[in-house]
N, C-alpha and C positions, 0 to 999 in steps of 0.2 A: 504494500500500500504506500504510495509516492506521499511528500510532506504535506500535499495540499489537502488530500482524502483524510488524511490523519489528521489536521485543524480542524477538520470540519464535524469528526468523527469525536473530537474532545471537544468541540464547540457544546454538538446536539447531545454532548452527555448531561449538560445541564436543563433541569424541569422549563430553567426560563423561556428559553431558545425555544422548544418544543411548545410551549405555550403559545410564542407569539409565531412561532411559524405555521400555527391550526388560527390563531383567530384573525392574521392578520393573509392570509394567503390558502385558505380552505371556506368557500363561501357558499355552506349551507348552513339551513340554518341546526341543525343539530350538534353542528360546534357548539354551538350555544351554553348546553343542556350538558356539557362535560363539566364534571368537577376536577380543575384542575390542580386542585390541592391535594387528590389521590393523585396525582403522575408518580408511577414508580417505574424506573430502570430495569428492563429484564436482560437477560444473560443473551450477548447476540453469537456467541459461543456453544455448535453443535454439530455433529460428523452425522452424515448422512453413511447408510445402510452400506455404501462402496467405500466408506473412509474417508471421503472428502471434507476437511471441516470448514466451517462458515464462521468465519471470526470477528470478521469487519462491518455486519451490523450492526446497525441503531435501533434499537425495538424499546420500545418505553407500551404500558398499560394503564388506563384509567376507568374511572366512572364514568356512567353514561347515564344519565338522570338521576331516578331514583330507585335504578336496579344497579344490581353488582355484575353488570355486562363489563365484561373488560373490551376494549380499544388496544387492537395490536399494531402500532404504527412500527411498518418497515421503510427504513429508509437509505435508499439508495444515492452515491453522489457519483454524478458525471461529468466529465469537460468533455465530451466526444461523446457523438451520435453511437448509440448501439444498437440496429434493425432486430437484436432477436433479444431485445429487452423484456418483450409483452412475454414472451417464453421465458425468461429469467425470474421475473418478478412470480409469476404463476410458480418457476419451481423453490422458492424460496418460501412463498408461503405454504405449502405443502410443506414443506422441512418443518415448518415452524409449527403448524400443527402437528406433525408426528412426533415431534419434543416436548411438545407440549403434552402430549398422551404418553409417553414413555419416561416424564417424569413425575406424573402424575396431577399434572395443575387442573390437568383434563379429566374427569371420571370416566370411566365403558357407561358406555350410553347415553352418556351425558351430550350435547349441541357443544359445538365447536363456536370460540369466541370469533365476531367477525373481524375483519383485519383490513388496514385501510393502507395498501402499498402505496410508498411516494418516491419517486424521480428530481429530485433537484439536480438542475442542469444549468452548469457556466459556461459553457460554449459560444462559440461568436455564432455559429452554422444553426439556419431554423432545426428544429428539434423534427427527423420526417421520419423517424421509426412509428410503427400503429402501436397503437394505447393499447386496444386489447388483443388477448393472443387470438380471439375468432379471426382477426380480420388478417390470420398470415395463414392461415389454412383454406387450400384450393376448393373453389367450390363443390357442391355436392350435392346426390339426388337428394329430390325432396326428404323421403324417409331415414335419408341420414343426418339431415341438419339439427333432428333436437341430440345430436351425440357430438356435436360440434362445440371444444373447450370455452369457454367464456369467465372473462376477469378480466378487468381493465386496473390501471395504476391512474394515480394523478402523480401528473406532470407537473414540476414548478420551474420554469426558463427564468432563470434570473436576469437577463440581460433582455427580456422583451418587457418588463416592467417599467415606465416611463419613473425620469430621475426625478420630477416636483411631483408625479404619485407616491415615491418614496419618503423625498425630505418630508411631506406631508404625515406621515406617519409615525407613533409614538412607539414604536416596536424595534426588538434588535435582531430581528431577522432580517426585514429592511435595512437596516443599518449596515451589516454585514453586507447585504447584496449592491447598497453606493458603495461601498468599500470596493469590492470584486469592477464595479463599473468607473470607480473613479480614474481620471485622467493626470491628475498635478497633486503636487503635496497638500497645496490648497484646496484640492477638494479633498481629499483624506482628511484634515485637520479641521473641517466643518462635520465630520461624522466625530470624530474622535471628542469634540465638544460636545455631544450630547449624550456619545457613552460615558462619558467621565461623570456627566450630571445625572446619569441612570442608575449607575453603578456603583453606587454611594455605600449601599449598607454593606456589612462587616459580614454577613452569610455569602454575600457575591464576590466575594475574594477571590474563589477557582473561577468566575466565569471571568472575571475583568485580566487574570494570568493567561485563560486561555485566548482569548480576543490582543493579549500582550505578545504570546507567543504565535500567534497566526500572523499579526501585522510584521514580527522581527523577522521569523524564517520563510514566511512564504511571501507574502503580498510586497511589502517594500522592495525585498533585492526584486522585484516583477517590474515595480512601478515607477523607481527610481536607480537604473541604472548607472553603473559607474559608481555609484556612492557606498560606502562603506558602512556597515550597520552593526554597531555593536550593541552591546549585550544589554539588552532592556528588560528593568523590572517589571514598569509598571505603565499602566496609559498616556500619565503625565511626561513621564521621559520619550514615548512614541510622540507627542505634541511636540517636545522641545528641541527632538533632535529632526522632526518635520522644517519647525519655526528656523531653525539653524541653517536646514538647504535653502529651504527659499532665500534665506537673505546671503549665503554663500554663491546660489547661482545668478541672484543681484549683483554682485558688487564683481562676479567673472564678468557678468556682460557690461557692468557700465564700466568696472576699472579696466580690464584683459583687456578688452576688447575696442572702446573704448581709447581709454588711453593711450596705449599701443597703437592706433591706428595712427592716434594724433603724432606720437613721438617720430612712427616712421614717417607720415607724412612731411612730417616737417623736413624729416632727412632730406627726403624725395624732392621733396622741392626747390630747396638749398641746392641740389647738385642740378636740378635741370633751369635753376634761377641764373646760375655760375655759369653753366653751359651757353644757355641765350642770353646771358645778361639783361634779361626783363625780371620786374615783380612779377608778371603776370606769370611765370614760369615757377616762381615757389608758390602760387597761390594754387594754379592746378597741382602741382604737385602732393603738395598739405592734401586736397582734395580728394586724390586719387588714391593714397596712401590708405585713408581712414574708410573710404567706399570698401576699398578691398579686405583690408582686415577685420571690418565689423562683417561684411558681409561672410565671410568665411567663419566668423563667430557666430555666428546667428546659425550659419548651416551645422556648426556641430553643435548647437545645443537643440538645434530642430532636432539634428539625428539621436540622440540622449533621449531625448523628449519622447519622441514619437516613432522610432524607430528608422529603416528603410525609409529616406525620402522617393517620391514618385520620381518617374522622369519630368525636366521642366521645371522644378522645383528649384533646381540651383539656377537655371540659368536666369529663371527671374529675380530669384537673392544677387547674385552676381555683379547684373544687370540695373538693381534699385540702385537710388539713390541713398542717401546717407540719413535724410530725415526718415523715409520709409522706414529703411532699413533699423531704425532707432522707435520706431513706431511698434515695428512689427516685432521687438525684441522685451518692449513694454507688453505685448499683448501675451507673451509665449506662456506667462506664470499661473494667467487665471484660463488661458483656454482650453476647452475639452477639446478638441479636435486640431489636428494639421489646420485645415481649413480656416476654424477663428482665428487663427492669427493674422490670416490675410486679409480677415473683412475688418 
C-alpha cells in the first residue's frame, strides 16, 4: 500500500472523518437516522478461504435508528480508474460477511447486516468503470436475467466537487478533498486555517497528527516541489513552514530575478553604451538584460509551479515585456491554474 492509501487509511480510522464523509457526501436521507456516536472500528483484517488476506480496509459499524442494524461501510481509495471495481467491491463484501459469520458477530440464521461499499477516487481521469457488477455481465435470455449479480458501490470523485461547494462546507472531509485539489501554498494555508480552528479539542490529537503527517509525507513534496520538508509536529508548523515558501518564492522573484536582471543589464548596456558611444545604447541594454532574466525567472518558477510548461509558453514569457513579465510573476502565488497567471 503506497504513502498516499496509507494517509488516507489513518485519516478514515478516525469516527470524525467517517462522520463527515456520510453526512456531508452520502445524500439520502437515512444518513440522517444514524447514531453517530455508536461508530465503532471493525477489524478490516481477514484471509479468504484461498489464503488471501485483506488488510487495507476501512470498515467502521453503526446504528441505524432505533434498531441495532449495524452499517458496514467499506471503503475503498483510488487514484486510477479500475473497470473491474463493481467485481471487486461485490467480492469484498462477500468476504466481509463470511467473517462476519465465522466469527460469530453473525448468528446461523440470523439476516446479514446491510453494507454500504464506497469508492473515493483522486484521479484527474472521469471515473468510467460501471457502479454495478450487472452492468459488466453480457447480456442474457430473458429467463436468465433474474440470476444476473446485482450490487452497486457509491462512488465519491473528489476532484468533480466544485472548490466554493467545498470552502462552503463545515466538514473535514471537504477539507481534505481542497487539500488533494489545491494549487499554491496559498490555497493549502486557507484549508489549514480552518483545520487548526476545528481541531481544537484535546481527544482530536490523533486526527490533527494524522492530517500533520499526510500534509509532511504525501501532499506537500506533491505540491511544492523543489522545497525541502522537514519534520513537522503539528498543523501550526504545516502553516508556518507554508507562510515561509511563499515569502521565500517572493523575494526569489522580486530579488533573483529581479535584481539580477537589473545588475546585468546595467552591464549590458555599459558595454554596448562604450561600443556606440550613445546613452541610448546603455538604456537598451539595462532593458534587454532585465527582459531576459526575469523572463527566464518567471519560466522556472512556472515550471516548479505547474509543472511541464505547454509548447508556446516560453516563447510568449521570452517574448513579454518586462512590466508583463513583473505582472505575471505577481499573479503566479495566488493562481490555481497555468492559465490565471496570464489573465
Amino acid at each position: 500500500m503506497g504513502d498516499h492509501d496509507s494517509s488516507y487509511k489513518q485519516l478514515f480510522s478516525h469516527a470524525d472523518m467517517v462522520r463527515d464523509l456520510l453526512l456531508g457526501f452520502v445524500e439520502d436521507e437515512w444518513v440522517e437516522q444514524l447514531d453517530f456516536a455508536s461508530l465503532e472500528k471493525v477489524s478490516g483484517s481477514y484471509i479468504t478461504d484461498d489464503l488471501r488476506n485483506r488488510e487495507d480496509d476501512v470498515i467502521w459499524r453503526v446504528r441505524w435508528g432505533h434498531e441495532w442494524l449495524y452499517l458496514y461501510l467499506l471503503i475503498e481509495f483510488q487514484s486510477t480508474v479500475d473497470w473491474m471495481m463493481a467485481v471487486r467491491m461485490n467480492a469484498y463484501v462477500m468476504l466481509l460477511y463470511q467473517d462476519l459469520v465465522k466469527s460469530g458477530q453473525v448468528k446461523r440464521g440470523a439476516l446479514l447486516p446491510p453494507v454500504l461499499p464506497m469508492v473515493l477516487y483522486n484521479g484527474k481521469k472521469n471515473w468510467t468503470a460501471a457502479i454495478d457488477v450487472s452492468d459488466m455481465v453480457a447480456s442474457v435470455p430473458a429467463g436468465l436475467e433474474r440470476f444476473r449479480p446485482h450490487m452497486r458501490y457509491l462512488l465519491i470523485d473528489e476532484v468533480r466537487y466544485e472548490d466554493a461547494t467545498l470552502a462552503e462546507m463545515k466538514n473535514l472531509v471537504a477539507a481534505l478533498f481542497r487539500l488533494e485539489k489545491s494549487q499554491s501554498p496559498t490555497d493549502i494555508r486557507a484549508v489549514l486555517k480552518s483545520l487548526i480552528e476545528w481541531l481544537k479539542a484535546p481527544e482530536q490529537l490523533s486526527l490533527r497528527r494524522a492530517f500533520t503527517v499526510m500534509l509532511g509525507r504525501v501532499l506537500l513534496p506533491r505540491k511544492v516541489p523543489g522545497q525541502t520538508i522537514p519534520e513537522l509536529n503539528n498543523l501550526q508548523e504545516v502553516d508556518a513552514m507554508l507562510a515561509e515558501t511563499v515569502l521565500e518564492w517572493t523575494k526569489e522573484w522580486q530579488a533573483q530575478g529581479m535584481q539580477k536582471g537589473l545588475q546585468e543589464g546595467r552591464q549590458e548596456g555599459r558595454q554596448e553604451g562604450r561600443q556606440e558611444g550613445r546613452q541610448e545604447g546603455l538604456q537598451e541594454g539595462l532593458q534587454k538584460g532585465r527582459q531576459e532574466e526575469a523572463a527566464s525567472m518567471l519560466l522556472r518558477l512556472l515550471s516548479r509551479r505547474f509543472g511541464p510548461l505547454p509548447e508556446g509558453i516560453s516563447a510568449k514569457v521570452m517574448t513579454a515585456k518586462v512590466e508583463e513579465i513583473e505582472n505575471w510573476g505577481d499573479n503566479i502565488f495566488d493562481a490555481k491554474t497555468l492559465g490565471d497567471v496570464f489573465e
